[in-house]
C-alpha positions as CSV (number, residue, x, y, z in Angstrom):
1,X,24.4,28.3,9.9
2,X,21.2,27.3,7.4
3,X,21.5,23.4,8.0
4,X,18.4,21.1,7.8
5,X,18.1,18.1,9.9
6,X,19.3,15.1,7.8
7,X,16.5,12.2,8.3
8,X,17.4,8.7,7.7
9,X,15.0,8.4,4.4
10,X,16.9,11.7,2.7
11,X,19.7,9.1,1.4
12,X,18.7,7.0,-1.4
13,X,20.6,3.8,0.2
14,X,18.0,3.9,2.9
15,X,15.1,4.4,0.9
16,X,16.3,1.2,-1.6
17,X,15.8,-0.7,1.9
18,X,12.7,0.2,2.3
19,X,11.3,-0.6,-1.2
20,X,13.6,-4.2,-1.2
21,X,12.2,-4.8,1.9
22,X,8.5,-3.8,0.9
23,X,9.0,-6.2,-2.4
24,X,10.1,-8.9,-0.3
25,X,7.5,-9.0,2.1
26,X,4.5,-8.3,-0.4
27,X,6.4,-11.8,-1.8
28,X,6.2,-13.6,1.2
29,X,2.5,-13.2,1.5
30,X,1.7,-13.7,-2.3
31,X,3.8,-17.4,-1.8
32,X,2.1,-18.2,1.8
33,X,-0.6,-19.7,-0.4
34,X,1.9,-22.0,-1.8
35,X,1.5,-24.0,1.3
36,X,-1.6,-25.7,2.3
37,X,-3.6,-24.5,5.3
38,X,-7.4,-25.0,5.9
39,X,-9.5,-22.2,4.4
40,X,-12.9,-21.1,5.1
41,X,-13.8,-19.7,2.1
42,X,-17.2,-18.9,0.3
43,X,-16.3,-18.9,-3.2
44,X,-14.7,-20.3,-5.4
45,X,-12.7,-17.6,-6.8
46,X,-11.1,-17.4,-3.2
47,X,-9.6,-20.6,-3.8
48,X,-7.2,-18.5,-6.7
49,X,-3.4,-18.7,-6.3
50,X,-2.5,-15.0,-4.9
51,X,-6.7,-13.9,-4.6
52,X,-6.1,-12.0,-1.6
53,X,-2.7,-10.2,-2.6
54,X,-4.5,-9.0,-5.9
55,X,-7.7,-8.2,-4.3
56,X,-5.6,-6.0,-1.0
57,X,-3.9,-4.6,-4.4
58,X,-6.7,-3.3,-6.4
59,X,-9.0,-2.3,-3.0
60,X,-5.3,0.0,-2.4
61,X,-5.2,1.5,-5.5
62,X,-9.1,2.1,-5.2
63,X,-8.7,4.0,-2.0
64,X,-6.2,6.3,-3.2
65,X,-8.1,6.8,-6.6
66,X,-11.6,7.3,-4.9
67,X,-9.8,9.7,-1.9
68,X,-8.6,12.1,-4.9
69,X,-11.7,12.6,-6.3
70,X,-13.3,12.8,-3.0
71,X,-10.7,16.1,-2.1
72,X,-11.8,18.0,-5.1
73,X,-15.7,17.6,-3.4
74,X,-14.3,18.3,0.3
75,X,-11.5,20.9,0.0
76,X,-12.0,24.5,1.0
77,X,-9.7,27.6,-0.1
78,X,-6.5,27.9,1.5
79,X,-8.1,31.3,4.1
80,X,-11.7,29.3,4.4
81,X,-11.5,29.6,8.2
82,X,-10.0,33.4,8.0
């Protein structure tokens, strides 16, 4: 008997769940500044409809972009420590 443990993100239903439910809260905040609310903001750019969802956004994507190239400058071969 060969059998893997099943995890609840193997099936495809599950992991549609996670994604719908990703969408719909990245909606949620995006339309939070639909309603008013007192800001205390420094420019006027922050004032944008969805600033702060864009600007999370691009600082994400930048992370991950900038952590790539930073592994090719910190990696070491696979027997380094042997």
């Amino acid at each position: 008997m060969n059998e893997e443990k099943k995890y609840w993100l193997d099936e495809k239903k599950n992991v549609k769940k996670v994604i719908y439910g990703l969408y719909i809260v990245c909606a949620v905040v995006a339309l939070i500044d639909v309603f008013p609310y007192k800001h205390h903001l420094h420019f006027r750019f922050e004032y944008w409809f969805g600033f702060f969802s864009f600007y999370g956004f691009v600082a994400c994507v930048s992370l991950v972009l900038a952590a790539k190239q930073l592994r090719k400058v910190v990696m070491r071969d696979e027997d380094y420590y042997d």
